[in-house]
FIKEMAR-681536 format. One record per residue (C-alpha): y, x, z; residue in three letters. Coordinates in Angstrom, 1 decimal, decimal comma. Each point is the difference from the previous one (the first is absolute). Layout:
BEGIN
{c2:Y c1:X c3:Z residuo:ala}
...
//
This chain:
BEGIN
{c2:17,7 c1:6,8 c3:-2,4 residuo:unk}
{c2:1,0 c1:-2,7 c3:2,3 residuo:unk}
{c2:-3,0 c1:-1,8 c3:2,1 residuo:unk}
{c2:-0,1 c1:-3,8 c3:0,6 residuo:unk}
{c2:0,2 c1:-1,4 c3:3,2 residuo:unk}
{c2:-3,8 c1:1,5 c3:0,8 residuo:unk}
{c2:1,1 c1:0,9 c3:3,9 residuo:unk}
{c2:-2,2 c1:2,0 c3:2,2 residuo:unk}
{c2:-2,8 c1:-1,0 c3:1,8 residuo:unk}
{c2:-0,4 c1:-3,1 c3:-1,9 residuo:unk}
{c2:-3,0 c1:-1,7 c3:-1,2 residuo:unk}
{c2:-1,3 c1:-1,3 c3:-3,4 residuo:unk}
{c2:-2,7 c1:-2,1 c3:-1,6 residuo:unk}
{c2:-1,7 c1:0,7 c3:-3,0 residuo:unk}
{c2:-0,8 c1:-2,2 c3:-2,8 residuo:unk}
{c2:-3,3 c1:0,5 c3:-1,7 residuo:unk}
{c2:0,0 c1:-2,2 c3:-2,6 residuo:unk}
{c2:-3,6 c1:1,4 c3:-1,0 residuo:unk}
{c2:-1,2 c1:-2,9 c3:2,4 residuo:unk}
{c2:2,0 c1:-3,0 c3:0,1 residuo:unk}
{c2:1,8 c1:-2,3 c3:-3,1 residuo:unk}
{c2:3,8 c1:0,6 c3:-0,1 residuo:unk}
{c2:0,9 c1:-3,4 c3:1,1 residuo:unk}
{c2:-1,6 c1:0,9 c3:3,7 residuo:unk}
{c2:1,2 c1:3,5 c3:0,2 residuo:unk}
{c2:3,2 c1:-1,3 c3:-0,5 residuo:unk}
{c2:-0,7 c1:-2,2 c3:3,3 residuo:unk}
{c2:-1,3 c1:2,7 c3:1,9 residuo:unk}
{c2:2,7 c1:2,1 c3:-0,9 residuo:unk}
{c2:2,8 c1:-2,9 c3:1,5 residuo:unk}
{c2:-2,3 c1:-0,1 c3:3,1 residuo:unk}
{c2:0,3 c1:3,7 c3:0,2 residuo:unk}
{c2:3,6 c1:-0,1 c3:-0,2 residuo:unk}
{c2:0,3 c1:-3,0 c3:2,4 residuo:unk}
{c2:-2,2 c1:2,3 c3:2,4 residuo:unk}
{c2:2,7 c1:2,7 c3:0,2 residuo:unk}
{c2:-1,7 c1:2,8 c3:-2,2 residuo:unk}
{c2:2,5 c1:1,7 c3:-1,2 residuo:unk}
{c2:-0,9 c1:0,7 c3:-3,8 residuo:unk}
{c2:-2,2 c1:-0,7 c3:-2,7 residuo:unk}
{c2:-2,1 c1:1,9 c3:-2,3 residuo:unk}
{c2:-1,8 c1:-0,3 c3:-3,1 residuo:unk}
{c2:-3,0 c1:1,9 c3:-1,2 residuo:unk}
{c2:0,0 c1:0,0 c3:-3,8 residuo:unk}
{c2:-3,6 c1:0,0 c3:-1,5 residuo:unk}
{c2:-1,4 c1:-1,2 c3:-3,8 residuo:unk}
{c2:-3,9 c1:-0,3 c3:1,5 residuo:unk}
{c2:0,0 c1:-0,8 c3:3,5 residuo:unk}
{c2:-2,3 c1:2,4 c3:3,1 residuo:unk}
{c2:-2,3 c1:-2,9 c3:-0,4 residuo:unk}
{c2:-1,9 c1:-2,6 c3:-2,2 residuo:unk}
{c2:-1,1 c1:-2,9 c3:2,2 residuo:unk}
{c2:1,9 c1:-2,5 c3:0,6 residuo:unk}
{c2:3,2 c1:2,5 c3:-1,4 residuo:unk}
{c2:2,9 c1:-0,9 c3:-2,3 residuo:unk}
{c2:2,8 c1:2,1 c3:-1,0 residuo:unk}
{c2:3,9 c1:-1,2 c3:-0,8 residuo:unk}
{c2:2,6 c1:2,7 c3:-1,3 residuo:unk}
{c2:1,7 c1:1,6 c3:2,4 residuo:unk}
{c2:3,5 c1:0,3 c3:-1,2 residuo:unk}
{c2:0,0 c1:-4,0 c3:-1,3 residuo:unk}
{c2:-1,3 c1:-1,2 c3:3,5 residuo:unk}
{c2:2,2 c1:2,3 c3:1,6 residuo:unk}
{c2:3,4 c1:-1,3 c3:-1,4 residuo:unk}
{c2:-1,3 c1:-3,1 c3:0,7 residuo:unk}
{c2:-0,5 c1:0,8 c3:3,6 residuo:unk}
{c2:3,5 c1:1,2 c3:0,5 residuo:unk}
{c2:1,6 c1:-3,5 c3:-1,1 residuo:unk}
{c2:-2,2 c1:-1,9 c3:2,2 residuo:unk}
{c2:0,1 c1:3,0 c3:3,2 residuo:unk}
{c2:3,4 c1:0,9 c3:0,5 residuo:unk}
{c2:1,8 c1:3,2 c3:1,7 residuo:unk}
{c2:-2,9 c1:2,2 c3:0,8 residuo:unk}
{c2:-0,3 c1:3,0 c3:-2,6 residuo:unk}
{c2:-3,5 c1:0,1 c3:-2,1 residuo:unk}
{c2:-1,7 c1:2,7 c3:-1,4 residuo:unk}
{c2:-3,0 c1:0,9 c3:-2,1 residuo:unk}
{c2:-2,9 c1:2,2 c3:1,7 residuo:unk}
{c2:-0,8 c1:0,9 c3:-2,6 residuo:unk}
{c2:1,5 c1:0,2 c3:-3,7 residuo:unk}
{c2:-1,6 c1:2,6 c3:-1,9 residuo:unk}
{c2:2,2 c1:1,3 c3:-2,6 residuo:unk}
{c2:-2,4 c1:2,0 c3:-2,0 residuo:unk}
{c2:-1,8 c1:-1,7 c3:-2,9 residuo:unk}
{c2:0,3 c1:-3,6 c3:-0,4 residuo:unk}
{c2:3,6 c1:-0,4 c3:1,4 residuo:unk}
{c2:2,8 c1:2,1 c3:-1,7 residuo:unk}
{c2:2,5 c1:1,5 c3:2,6 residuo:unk}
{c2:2,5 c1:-1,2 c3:-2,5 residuo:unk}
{c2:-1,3 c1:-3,6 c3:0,3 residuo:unk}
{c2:-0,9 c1:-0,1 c3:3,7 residuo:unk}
{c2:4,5 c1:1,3 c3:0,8 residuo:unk}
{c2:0,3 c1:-2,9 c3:-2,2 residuo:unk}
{c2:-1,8 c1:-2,3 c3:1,7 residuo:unk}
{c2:0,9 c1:0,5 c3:3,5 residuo:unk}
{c2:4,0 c1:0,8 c3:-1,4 residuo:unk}
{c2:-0,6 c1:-3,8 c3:-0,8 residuo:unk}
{c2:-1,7 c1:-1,1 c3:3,1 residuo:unk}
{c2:2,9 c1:2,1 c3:2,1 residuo:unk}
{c2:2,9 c1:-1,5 c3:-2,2 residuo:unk}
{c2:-1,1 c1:-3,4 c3:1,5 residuo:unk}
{c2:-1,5 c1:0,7 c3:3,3 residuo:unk}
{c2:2,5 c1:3,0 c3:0,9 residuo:unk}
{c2:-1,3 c1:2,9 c3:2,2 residuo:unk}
{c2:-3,1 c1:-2,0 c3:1,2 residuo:unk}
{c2:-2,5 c1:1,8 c3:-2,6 residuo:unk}
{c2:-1,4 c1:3,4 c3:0,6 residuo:unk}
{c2:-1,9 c1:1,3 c3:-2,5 residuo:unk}
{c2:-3,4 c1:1,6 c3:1,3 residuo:unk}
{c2:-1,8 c1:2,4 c3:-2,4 residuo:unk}
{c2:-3,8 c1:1,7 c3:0,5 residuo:unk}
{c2:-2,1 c1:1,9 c3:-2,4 residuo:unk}
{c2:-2,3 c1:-2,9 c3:-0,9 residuo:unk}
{c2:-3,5 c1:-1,5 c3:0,2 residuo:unk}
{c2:-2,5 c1:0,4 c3:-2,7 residuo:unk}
{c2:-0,2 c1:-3,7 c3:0,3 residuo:unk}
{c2:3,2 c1:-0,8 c3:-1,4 residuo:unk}
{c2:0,1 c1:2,3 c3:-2,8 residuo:unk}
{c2:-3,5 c1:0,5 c3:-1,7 residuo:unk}
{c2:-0,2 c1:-3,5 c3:-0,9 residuo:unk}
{c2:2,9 c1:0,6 c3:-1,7 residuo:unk}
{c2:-1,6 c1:1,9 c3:-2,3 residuo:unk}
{c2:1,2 c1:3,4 c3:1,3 residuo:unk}
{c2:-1,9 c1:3,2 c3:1,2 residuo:unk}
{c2:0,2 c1:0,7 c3:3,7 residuo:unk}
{c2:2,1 c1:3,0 c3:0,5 residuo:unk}
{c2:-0,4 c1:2,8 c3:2,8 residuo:unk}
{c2:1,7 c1:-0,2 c3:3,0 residuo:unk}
{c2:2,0 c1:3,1 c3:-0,8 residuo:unk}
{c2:1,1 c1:-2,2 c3:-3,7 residuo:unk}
{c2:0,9 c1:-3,1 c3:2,1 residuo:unk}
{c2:2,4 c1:1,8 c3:2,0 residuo:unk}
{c2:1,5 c1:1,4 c3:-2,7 residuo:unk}
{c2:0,1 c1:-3,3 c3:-2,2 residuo:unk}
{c2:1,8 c1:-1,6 c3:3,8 residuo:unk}
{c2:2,3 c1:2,8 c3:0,6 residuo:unk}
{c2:1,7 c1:-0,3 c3:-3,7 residuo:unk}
{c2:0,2 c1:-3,9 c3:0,1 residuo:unk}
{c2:2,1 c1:0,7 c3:3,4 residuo:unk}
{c2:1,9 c1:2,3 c3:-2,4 residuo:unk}
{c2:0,4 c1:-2,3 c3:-2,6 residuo:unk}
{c2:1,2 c1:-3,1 c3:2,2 residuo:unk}
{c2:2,4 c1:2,1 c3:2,3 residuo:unk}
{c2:1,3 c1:1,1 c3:-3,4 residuo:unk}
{c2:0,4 c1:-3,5 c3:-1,4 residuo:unk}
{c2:1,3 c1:-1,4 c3:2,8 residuo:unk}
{c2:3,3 c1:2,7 c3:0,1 residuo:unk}
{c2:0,0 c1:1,2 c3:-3,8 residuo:unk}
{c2:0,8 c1:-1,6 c3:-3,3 residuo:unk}
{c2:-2,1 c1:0,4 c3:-3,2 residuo:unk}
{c2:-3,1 c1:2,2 c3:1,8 residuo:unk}
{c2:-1,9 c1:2,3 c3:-2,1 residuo:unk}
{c2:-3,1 c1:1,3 c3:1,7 residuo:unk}
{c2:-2,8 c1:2,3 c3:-1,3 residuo:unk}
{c2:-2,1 c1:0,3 c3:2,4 residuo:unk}
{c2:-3,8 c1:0,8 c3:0,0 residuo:unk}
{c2:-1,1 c1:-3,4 c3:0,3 residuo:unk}
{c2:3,1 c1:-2,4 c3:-0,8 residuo:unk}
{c2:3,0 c1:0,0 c3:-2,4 residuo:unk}
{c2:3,2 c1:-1,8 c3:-0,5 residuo:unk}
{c2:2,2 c1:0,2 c3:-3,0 residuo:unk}
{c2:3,0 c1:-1,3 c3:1,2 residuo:unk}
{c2:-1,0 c1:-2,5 c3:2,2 residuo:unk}
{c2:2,7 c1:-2,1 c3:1,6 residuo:unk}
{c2:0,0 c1:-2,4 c3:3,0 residuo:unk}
{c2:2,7 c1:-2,2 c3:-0,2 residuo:unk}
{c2:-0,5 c1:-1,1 c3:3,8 residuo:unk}
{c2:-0,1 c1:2,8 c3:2,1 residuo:unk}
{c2:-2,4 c1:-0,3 c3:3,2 residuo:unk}
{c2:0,6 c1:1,9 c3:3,3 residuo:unk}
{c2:-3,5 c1:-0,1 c3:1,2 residuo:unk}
{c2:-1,5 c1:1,1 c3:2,9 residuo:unk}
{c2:-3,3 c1:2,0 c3:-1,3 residuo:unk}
{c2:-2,9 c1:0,1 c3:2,8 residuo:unk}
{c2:-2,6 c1:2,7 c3:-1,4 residuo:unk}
{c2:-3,8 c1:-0,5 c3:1,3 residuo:unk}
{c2:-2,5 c1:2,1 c3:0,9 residuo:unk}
{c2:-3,0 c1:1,3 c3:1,8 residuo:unk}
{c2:0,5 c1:4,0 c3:0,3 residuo:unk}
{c2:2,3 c1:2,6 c3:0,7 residuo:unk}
{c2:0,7 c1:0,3 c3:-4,3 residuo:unk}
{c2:1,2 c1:-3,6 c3:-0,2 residuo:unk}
{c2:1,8 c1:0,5 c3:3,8 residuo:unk}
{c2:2,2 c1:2,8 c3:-1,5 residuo:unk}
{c2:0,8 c1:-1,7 c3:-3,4 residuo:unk}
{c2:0,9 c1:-3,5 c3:2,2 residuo:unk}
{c2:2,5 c1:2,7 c3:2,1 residuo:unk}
{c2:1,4 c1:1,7 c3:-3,6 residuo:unk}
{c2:0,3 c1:-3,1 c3:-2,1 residuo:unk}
{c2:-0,2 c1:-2,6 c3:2,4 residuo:unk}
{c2:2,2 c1:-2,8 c3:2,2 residuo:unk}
{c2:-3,1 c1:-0,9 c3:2,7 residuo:unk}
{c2:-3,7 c1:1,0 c3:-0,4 residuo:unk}
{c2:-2,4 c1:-2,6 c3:0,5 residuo:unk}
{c2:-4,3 c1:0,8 c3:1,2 residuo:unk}
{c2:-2,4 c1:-2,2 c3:1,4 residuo:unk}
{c2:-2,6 c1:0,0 c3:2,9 residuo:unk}
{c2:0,2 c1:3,8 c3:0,5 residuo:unk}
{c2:-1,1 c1:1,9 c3:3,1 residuo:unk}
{c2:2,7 c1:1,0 c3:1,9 residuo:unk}
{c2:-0,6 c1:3,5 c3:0,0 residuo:unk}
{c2:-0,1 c1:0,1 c3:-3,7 residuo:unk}
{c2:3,7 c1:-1,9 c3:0,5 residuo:unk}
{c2:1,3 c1:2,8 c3:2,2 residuo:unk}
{c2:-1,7 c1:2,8 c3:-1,3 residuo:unk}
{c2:-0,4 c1:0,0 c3:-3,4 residuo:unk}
{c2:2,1 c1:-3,3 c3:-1,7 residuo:unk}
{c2:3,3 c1:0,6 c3:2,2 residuo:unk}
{c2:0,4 c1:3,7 c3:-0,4 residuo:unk}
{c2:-0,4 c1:-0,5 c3:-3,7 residuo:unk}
{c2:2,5 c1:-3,1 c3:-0,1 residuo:unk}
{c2:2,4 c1:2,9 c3:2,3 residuo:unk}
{c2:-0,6 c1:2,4 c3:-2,7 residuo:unk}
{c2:1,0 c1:-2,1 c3:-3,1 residuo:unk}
{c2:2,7 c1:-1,4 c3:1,0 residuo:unk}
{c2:1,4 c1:3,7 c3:1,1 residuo:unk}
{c2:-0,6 c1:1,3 c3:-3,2 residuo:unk}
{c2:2,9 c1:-2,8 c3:-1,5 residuo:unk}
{c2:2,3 c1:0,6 c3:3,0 residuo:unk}
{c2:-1,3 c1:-3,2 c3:1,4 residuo:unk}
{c2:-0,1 c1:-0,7 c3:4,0 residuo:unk}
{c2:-4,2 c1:-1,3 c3:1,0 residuo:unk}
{c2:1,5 c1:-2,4 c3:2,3 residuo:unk}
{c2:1,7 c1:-1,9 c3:-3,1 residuo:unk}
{c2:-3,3 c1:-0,1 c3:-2,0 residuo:unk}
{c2:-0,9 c1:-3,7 c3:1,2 residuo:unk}
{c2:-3,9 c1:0,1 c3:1,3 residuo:unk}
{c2:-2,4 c1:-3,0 c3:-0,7 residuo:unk}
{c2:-3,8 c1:-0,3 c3:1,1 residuo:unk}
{c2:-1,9 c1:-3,4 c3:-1,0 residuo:unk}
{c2:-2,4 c1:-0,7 c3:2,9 residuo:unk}
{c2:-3,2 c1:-2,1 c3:-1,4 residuo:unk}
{c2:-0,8 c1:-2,7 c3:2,6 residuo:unk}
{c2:-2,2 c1:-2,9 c3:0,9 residuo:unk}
{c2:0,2 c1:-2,6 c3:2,3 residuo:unk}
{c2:-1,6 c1:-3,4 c3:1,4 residuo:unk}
{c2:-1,2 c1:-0,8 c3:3,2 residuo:unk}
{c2:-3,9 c1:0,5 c3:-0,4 residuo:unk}
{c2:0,2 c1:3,7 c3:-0,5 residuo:unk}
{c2:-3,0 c1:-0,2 c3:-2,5 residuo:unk}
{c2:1,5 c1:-1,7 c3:-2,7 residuo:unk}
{c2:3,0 c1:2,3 c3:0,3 residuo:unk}
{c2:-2,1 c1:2,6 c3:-0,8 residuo:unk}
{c2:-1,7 c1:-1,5 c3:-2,5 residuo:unk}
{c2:2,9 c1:-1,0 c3:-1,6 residuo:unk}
{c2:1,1 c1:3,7 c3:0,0 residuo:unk}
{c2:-3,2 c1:1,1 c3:-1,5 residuo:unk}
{c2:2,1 c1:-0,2 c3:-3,3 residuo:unk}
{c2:2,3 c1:3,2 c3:1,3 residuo:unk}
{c2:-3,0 c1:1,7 c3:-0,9 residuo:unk}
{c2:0,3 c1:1,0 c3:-3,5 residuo:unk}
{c2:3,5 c1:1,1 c3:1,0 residuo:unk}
{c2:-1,4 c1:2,3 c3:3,1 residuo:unk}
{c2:-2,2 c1:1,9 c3:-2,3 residuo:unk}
{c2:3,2 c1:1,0 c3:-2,0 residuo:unk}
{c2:-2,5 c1:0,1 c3:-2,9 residuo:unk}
{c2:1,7 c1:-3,2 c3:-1,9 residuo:unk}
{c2:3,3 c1:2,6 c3:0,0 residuo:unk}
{c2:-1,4 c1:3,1 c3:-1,4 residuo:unk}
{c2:-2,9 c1:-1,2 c3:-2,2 residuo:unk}
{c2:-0,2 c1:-1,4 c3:-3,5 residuo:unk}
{c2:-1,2 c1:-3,2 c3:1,4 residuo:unk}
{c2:1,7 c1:-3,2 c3:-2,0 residuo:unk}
{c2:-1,6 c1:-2,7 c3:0,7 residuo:unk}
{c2:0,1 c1:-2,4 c3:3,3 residuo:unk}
{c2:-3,9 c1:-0,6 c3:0,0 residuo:unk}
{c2:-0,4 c1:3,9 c3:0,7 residuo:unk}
{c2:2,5 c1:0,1 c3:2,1 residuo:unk}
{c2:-1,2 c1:-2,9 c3:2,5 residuo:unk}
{c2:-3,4 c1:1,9 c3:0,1 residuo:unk}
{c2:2,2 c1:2,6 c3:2,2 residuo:unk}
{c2:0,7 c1:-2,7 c3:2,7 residuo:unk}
{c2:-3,6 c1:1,0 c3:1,1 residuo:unk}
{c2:0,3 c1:3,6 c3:0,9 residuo:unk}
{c2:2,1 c1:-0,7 c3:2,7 residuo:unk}
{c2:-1,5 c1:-0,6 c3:4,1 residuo:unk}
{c2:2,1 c1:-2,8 c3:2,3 residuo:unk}
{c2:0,5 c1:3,2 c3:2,1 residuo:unk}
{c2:2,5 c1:2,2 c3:-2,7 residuo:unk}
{c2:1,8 c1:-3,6 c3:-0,7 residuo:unk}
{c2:0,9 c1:-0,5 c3:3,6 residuo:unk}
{c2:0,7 c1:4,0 c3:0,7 residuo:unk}
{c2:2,3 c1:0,0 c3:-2,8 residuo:unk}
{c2:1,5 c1:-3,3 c3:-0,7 residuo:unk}
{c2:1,7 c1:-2,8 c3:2,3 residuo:unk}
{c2:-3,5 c1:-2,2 c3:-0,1 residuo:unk}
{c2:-0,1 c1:-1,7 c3:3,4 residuo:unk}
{c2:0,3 c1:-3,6 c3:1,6 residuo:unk}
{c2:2,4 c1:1,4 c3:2,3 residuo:unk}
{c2:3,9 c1:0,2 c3:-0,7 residuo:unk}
{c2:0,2 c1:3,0 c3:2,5 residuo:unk}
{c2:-2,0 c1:1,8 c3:-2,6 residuo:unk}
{c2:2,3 c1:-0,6 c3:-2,8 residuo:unk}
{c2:2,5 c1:1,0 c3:1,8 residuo:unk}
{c2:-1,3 c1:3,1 c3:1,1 residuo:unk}
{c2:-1,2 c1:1,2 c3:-3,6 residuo:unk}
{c2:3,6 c1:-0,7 c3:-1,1 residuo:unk}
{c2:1,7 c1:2,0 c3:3,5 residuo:unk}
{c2:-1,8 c1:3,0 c3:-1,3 residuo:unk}
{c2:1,6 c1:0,1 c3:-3,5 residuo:unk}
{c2:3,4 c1:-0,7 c3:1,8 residuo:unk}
{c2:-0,3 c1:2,8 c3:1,9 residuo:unk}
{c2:-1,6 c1:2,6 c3:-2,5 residuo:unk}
{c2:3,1 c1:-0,6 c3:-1,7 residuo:unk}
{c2:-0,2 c1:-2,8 c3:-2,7 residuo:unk}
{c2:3,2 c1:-2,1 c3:-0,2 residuo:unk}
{c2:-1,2 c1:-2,6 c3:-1,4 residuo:unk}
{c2:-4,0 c1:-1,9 c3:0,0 residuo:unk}
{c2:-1,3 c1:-3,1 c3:-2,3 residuo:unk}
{c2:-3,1 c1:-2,0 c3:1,2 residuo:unk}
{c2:-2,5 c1:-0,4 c3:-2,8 residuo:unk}
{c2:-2,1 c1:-2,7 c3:1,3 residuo:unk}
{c2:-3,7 c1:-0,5 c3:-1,3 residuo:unk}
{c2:-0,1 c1:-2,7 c3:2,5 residuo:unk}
{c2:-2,7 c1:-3,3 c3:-0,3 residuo:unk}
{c2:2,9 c1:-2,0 c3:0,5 residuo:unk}
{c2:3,1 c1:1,2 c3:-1,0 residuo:unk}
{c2:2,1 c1:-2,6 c3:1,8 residuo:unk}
{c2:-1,8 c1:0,7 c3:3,4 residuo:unk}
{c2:1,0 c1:3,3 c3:-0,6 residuo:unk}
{c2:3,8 c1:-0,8 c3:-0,8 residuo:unk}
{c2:-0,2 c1:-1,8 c3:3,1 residuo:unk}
{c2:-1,5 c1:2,6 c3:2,2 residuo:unk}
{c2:3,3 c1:2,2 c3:-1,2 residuo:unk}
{c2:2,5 c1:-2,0 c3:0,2 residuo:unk}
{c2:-0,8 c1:-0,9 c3:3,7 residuo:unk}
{c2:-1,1 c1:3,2 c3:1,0 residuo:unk}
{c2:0,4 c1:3,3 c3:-1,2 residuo:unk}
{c2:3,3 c1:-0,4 c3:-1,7 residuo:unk}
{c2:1,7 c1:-1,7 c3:3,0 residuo:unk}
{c2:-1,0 c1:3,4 c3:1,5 residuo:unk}
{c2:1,5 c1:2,0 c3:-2,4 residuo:unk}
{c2:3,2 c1:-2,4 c3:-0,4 residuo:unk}
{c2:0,6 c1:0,6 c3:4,0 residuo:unk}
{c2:-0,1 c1:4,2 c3:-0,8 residuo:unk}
{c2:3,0 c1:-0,2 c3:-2,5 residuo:unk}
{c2:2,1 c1:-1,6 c3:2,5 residuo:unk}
//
C-alpha cells in the first residue's frame, strides 16, 4: 500500500471531539492547519472519556466534513475499531468513499477498542486475545475487498458471501497498540503502527523489536512500517491551570478505561482522580514553557517515531494553538530544511 503524503518528522493535532461541538473543532482544526501542523487526526468514540461538560459527534461524518473545509494535509482516525459495532466490510466502504473524493489524504487507523464504545452497544466485552483476533481478520477482509471481486470469507468471527466493492480503496492501514502482540501484528498486517505516551524504553525495547519482527515475517523492511506516537499535552501560561486542565489525562494514564469493562463516562471521569500533578508532567508535555514541549516531542524524534500528533487537554485551546504555531513548530520547520 501506498502512504499519503505523512513525511517524516512531522507533526499532528488531534481532534477529540469527546470535548468540543463539531462546529469549533472544525475551527480549531483550520487554526491547526494555519499553524503548520502537518496532519490531522480523528479519535472515533460512541461515549466519550468523560461526562461533564462532554459531547460526542461521529467520527467518520465530521471527518469528511473536515477534509472539504481543511485541504491538502492527509487525516486519519486514531482510532477506528473494527470489531463489533463497525463491519470491516462497512468501514473499506466508508473510507473507499471518503478516499474517492478526498484522494490519498485518508489513512485509516485501526485499534482493538474501548469498552466504552462497544458495551453500550449492547455487546459483551471480549478478551484481549478475541479483539485481536476480531482486528486482524477485518484487516483481512478490507485488504481483500479492496483488490478482489465477490469476497467470500469464513472466518471465526466475520463472513462474506460474495461481497463486492464496487469502488476499490487503496488505503493506508495504521494498526494501534500498547504491547509487543499488537507491535508485531502492526509489522505483519500493517502500513504505520500508531502508540501513545509510551516510555521510551518500552519504544526501543519491546514495541520496535516487535514492529522489526512483524514486518520480517511478510518480507517487509521496519524502516517502511511508518511509526506514529500521540504525545498528550497541556499548555497556558499559569502552569496550574495547565495541570489542572490535564487532570482529565488521568483516566487514560491508568490504562484502566482500555482494558476494563467500564462503559459509561461517569465511571470513567472518577479515574481523573488517581492521577498526582507529578506523573502528568513526567509523562506528558504539561508545562507553561514551549522549551518543554519541545523537548518531550525531541525525544520521540530521536527514539525513532516518524511522525508525533499533539493531543491538547489545554484550558484554552487557542492559547495553546498559538503557543505552537509560534514556537515549537517554527523549530521543527527550520530542522527539515
Amino acid at each position: 500500500m501506498k502512504s499519503p503524503e505523512l513525511k517524516k518528522g512531522t507533526l499532528g493535532y488531534a481532534c477529540d471531539l469527546d470535548k468540543v461541538d463539531p462546529i469549533t473543532m472544525l475551527d480549531y482544526t483550520a487554526t491547526a492547519k494555519k499553524a503548520g501542523f502537518d496532519a490531522i487526526w480523528v479519535f472515533d468514540h460512541f461515549h466519550p472519556w468523560h461526562h461533564t461538560n462532554a459531547v460526542e459527534s461521529h467520527s467518520w461524518i465530521w471527518m469528511t466534513t473536515a477534509l472539504e473545509r481543511v485541504t491538502q494535509i492527509p487525516f486519519g482516525t486514531a482510532v477506528t475499531a473494527p470489531i463489533l459495532r463497525y463491519h470491516p466490510a462497512l468501514i473499506a466502504q466508508a473510507f473507499g468513499t471518503m478516499q474517492a473524493i478526498y484522494g490519498r489524504r485518508v489513512i485509516l487507523g485501526v485499534g482493538t477498542g474501548e469498552a466504552m464504545n462497544e458495551i453500550p452497544l449492547g455487546y459483551a466485552w471480549p478478551s484481549m486475545d478475541e479483539r485481536r483476533e476480531r482486528l486482524i481478520e477485518a484487516v483481512k477482509i478490507i485488504r481483500r475487498l479492496s483488490t478482489e471481486e465477490f469476497v467470500n470469507f469464513s472466518g471465526k468471527y466475520f463472513t462474506l458471501k460474495n461481497a463486492n466493492l464496487y469502488m476499490k480503496p487503496d488505503l493506508p492501514i495504521y494498526i494501534a497498540g500498547m504491547g509487543p502482540k499488537m507491535a508485531e501484528v502492526a509489522g505483519k498486517f500493517g502500513d504505520g503502527f500508531i502508540t501513545s505516551n509510551q516510555p521510551i524504553q518500552h519504544v526501543k525495547n519491546v514495541l520496535f523489536p516487535a514492529i522489526k519482527e512483524g514486518a520480517r515475517s511478510e518480507g517487509k523492511e521496519f524502516e517502511n512500517i511508518a511509526k506514529v506516537t500521540e504525545l498528550d499535552v497541556s499548555y497556558d501560561e499559569d502552569v496550574e491551570k495547565a495541570i489542572q486542565s490535564a487532570k482529565r489525562l488521568g483516566s487514560s494514564f491508568t490504562h484502566i478505561a482500555h482494558t476494563d469493562p467500564i462503559s459509561d463516562p461517569r465511571e470513567i471521569e472518577k479515574l481523573d482522580e488517581m492521577v498526582t500533578a507529578k506523573q502528568l508532567t513526567e509523562r506528558y508535555a504539561v508545562s507553561n514553557n514551549p522549551d518543554d514541549h519541545i523537548k518531550k516531542i525531541e525525544q520521540l524524534f530521536h527514539t525513532g517515531f516518524d511522525h508525533i500528533y499533539i493531543y491538547s487537554v489545554s484550558p484554552n485551546e487557542n492559547k495553546c494553538l498559538e503557543m505552537y504555531r509560534t514556537k515549537v513548530l517554527p523549530y521543527f520547520k527550520a530542522l527539515e530544511k
